[in-house]
C-alpha positions, 0 to 999 in steps of 0.5 A, spaced: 600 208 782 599 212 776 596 220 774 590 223 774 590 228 768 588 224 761 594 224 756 596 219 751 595 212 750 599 205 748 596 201 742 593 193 743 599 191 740 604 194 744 601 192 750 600 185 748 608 185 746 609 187 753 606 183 757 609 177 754 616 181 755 614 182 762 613 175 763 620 172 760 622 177 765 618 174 770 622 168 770 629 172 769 628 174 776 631 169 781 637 170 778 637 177 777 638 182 783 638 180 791 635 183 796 636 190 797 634 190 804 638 184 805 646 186 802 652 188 806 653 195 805 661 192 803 658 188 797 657 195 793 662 195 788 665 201 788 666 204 795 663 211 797 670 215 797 671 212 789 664 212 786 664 218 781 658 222 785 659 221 791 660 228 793 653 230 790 650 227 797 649 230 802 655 229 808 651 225 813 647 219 807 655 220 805 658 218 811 653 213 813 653 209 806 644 208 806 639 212 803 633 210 807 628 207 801 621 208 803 617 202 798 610 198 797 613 192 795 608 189 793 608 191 786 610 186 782 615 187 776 616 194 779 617 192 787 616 185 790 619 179 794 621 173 790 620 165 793 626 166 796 623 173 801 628 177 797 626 184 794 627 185 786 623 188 781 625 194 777 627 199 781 631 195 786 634 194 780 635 201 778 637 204 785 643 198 785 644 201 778 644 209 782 649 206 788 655 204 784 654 211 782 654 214 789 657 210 792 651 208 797 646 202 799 639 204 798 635 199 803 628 198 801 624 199 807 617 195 806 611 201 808 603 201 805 603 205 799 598 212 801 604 213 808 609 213 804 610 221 804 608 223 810 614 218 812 618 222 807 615 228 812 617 224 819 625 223 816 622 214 816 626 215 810 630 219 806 625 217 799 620 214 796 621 209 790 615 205 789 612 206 782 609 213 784 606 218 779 609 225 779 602 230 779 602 237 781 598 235 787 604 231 789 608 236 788 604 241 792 601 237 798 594 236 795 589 231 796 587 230 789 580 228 792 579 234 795 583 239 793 585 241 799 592 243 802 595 237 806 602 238 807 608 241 803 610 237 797 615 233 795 620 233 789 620 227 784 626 225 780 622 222 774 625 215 771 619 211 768 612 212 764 606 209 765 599 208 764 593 205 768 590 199 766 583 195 767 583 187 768 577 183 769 577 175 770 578 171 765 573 170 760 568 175 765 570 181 761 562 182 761 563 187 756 568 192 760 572 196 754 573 203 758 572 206 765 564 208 763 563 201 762 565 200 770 558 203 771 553 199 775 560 194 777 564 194 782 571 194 781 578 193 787 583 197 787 589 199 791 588 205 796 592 212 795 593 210 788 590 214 781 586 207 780 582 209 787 582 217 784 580 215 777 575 210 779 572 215 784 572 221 779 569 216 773 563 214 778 561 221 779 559 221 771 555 214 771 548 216 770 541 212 771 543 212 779 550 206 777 555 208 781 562 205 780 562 200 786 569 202 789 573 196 794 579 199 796 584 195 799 593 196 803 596 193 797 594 190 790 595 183 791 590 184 796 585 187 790 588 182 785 585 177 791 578 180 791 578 179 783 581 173 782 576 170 787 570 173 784 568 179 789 569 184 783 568 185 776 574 188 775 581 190 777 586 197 776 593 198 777 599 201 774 600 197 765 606 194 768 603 191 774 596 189 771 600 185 765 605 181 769 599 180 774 595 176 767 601 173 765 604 170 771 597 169 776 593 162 776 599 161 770 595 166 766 589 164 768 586 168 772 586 175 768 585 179 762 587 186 760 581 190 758 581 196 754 586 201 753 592 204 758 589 210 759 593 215 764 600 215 761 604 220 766 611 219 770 613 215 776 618 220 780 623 218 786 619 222 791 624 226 796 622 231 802 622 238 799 628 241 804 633 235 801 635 238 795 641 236 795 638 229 795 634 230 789 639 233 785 644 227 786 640 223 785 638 226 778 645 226 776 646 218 778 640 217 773 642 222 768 648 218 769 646 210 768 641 212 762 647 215 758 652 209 761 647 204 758 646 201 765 638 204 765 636 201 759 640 193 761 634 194 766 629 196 762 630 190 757 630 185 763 623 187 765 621 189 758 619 195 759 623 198 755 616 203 752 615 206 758 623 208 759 626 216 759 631 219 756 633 224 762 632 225 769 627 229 769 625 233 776 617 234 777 616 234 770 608 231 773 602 235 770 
């Protein structure tokens, strides 16, 4: 759910390395994290009196021992519930990591991707981890299709990169290498997400009357069911989730990745604009498992490692 400026891009042969590495990864799962949502708040390791940054929360999350995580998950590796109903993927995994430091639970919470903000806005949640990209517009309360002030913002603590990926039915490429080759084609994608943004931006530099014909669906399994069904040329979503979904949909059948990433930019935890302490002591927990080697175990395990930080940036989005 990744930013709509252009920046840099990720070679073929990075990208090829990496889906096979998400896949190994893949199959680690059912052995990996339990669900987040799921775990008794007297199963951390450390107890929130003793873990080292427990004093940086806010006193009334301290005491009550949750952060409140508001999540779409269903965006595998990132977020999403393995055979057994359990939530897993890398951010869970991050936040269990981010806990023991604090010295909390962080509870996912299961919400359609474009209302998790304005959870953020109704105190639903304390924050936001589901692969959101860190944009100025974000950050400022735009609505990137408008360009209009819609809310106050939120602050984001960056803790991943990622670029945006088109993915076609196997063997059905039909020539599509970049988004101008979209013109003329239909192509699903998730609402609320810089695919939908840039899809639509792309559409309106398609000459000859051949508009990008744009699905826009809750959730990507939902666009990856209208691909795989043969109801769109093509799909987009964030690198990690367009690879895993190659590798591992129809056992490998179903998908290719076309074209190049495109789009690199942050994923942030989004946090309400007035919960500052909040956000600091959640930059600090990630500062603090980055350079305990914690960060980059998870990292490895989904094979992402090329989209990993080196610091816990805040609002470093463009």
């Amino acid at each position: 759910m990744t930013a709509s400026s252009t920046r840099r891009t990720t070679a073929a042969q990075s990208r090829i390395a990496a889906v096979g590495a998400i896949a190994v990864a893949g199959a680690l799962v059912l052995t990996g994290c339990g669900d987040q949502t799921k775990k008794d708040s007297n199963s951390s390791s450390s107890s929130t009196a003793s873990a080292p940054l427990a004093s940086k929360l806010p006193a009334s999350i301290r005491d009550a021992g949750v952060i409140k995580v508001g999540s779409d998950i269903a965006y595998a590796p990132v977020e999403f519930k393995d055979s057994s109903g359990n939530t897993v993927g890398i951010d869970p995994d991050l936040a269990d990591a981010m806990g023991k430091q604090l010295g909390v639970k962080f509870e996912f919470q299961n919400g359609t991707f474009d209302t998790l903000i304005t959870g953020l806005r109704s105190k639903r949640y304390d924050m936001a981890m589901s692969a959101m990209t860190d944009t100025a517009d974000r950050q400022n309360g735009v609505d990137a299709d408008t360009g209009k002030k819609v809310g106050e913002g939120v602050d984001f603590v960056d803790y991943f990169t990622a670029g945006v990926s088109i993915y076609t039915p196997k063997g059905k490429t039909q020539n599509i290498k970049t988004w101008a080759d979209l013109c003329g084609k239909k192509i699903a994608v998730q609402r609320g997400t810089v695919s939908e943004d840039l899809a639509k931006s792309e559409s309106k530099k398609c000459t000859g009357g051949k508009k990008i014909a744009i699905e826009s669906y809750d959730n990507d399994q939902q666009a990856q069911t209208r691909v795989r069904a043969g109801g769109a040329d093509a799909g987009s979503s964030d690198f990690p989730v367009a690879a895993y979904a190659v590798k591992t949909s129809g056992g490998g059948k179903d998908f290719e990745l076309v074209g190049e990433q495109v789009e690199a930019a942050p994923y942030g935890i989004a946090v309400a604009k007035s919960n500052t302490q909040l956000r600091d002591a959640l930059q600090a927990a990630l500062d603090a498992i980055i350079k305990n080697g914690e960060y980059d175990k998870v990292i490895a395990k989904w094979g992402v490692e090329a989209g990993a930080v080196k610091t816990a940036a805040v609002n470093g989005g463009k």
